[in-house]
C-alpha positions, -999 to 999 in steps of 0.1 A, spaced: 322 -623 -686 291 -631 -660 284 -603 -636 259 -602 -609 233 -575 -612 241 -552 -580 212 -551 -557 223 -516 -551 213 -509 -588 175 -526 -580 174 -505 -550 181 -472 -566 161 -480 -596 130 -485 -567 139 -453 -559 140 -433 -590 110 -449 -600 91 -439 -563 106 -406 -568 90 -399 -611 57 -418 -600 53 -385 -574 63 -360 -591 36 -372 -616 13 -378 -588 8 -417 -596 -5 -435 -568 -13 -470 -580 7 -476 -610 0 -510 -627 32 -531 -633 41 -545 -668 78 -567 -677 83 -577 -710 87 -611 -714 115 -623 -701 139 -602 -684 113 -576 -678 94 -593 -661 127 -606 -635 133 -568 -637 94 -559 -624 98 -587 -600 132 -574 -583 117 -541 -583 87 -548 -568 103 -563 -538 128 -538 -537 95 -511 -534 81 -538 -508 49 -539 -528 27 -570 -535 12 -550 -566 -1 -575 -593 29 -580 -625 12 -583 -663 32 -597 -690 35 -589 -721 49 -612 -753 56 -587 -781 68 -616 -802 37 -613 -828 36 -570 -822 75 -568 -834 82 -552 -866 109 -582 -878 82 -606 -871 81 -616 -909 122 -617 -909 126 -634 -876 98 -656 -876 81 -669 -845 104 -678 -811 91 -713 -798 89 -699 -766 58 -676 -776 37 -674 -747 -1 -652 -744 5 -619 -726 -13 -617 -693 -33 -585 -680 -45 -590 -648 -56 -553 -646 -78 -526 -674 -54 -509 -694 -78 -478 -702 -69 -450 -682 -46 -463 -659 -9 -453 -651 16 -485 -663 48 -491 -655 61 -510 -685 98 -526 -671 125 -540 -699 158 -554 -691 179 -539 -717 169 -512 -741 187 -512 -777 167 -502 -808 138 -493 -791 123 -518 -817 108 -541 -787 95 -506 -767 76 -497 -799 61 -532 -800 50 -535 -763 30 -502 -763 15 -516 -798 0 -544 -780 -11 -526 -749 -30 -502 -769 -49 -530 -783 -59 -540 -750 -68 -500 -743 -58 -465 -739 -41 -457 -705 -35 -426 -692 3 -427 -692 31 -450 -696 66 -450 -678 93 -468 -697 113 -489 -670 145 -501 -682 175 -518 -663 205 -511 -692 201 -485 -717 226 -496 -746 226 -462 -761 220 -477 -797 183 -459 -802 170 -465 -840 136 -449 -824 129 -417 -803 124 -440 -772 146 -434 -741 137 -446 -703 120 -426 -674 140 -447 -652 169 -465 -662 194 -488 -641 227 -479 -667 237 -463 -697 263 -487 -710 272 -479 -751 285 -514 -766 312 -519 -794 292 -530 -823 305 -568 -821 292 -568 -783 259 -573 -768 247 -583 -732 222 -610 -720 206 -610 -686 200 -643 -669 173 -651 -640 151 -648 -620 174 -655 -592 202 -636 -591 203 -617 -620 235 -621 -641 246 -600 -670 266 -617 -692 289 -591 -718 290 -614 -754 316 -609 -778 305 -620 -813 345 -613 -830 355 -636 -802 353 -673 -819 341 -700 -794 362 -730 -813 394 -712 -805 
């Protein structure tokens, strides 16, 4: 089942995020997606906040702890920074929290580029399936899978969700 992502569900994001960046008295947050739907998730929020702020990317691929399991994507591409990391407020924007496996990772890597003074966790799905203490500042949806399901995000433009059903067999 494809779904489009709701723009209603950017928009209130945009929101929620304009609203936790005040109460913490952030005024020029630097933007961070993890590659790849975070960064078509930092993108659709940064138009939805009508800001032209510069996005850095981050590839966590070599930072992950099931690096040595997994091995390397072939997709690996460098992380881009366009901005210091020490003592600045990021926004570091996922599409779908799971483990928190891949959160962990990212701020690995961004404290090898520096200490800032805080991070916000972005995410646009919270599965609810935490193996780390991580959870979202701002979160589009909490949506708890079955264990035989799992949901992929497509993009940039529109974003689809697309609900995957391992028990179901294809060849059928």
């Amino acid at each position: 089942m494809i779904l489009p992502v709701p723009t209603e569900l950017i928009t209130q994001m945009a929101l929620d995020l304009k609203a936790h960046l005040a109460r913490r008295n952030i005024t020029e947050p630097r933007f961070i997606g993890i590659r790849t739907g975070g960064i078509w998730v930092a993108q659709a929020l940064l138009r939805a906040l009508n800001s032209d702020a510069p996005l850095g990317t981050l590839d966590v691929s070599f930072y992950r702890d099931d690096f040595s399991q997994n091995g390397l994507h072939p997709q690996v591409r460098p992380s881009e920074l366009p901005f210091e990391i020490d003592g600045q407020h990021l926004v570091l924007i996922d599409d779908v929290l799971m483990s928190g496996r891949t959160i962990r990772a990212a701020l690995n890597e961004l404290f090898d580029y520096g200490r800032p003074a805080s991070v916000t966790l972005v995410s646009l799905l919270d599965l609810d399936a935490a193996e780390l203490p991580i959870r979202p500042d701002v979160v589009g949806a909490t949506l708890p899978l079955k264990p035989n399901e799992r949901i992929k995000l497509s993009g940039p433009a529109p974003l689809t969700l697309e609900l995957q059903d391992s028990s179901v067999n294809p060849a059928q």
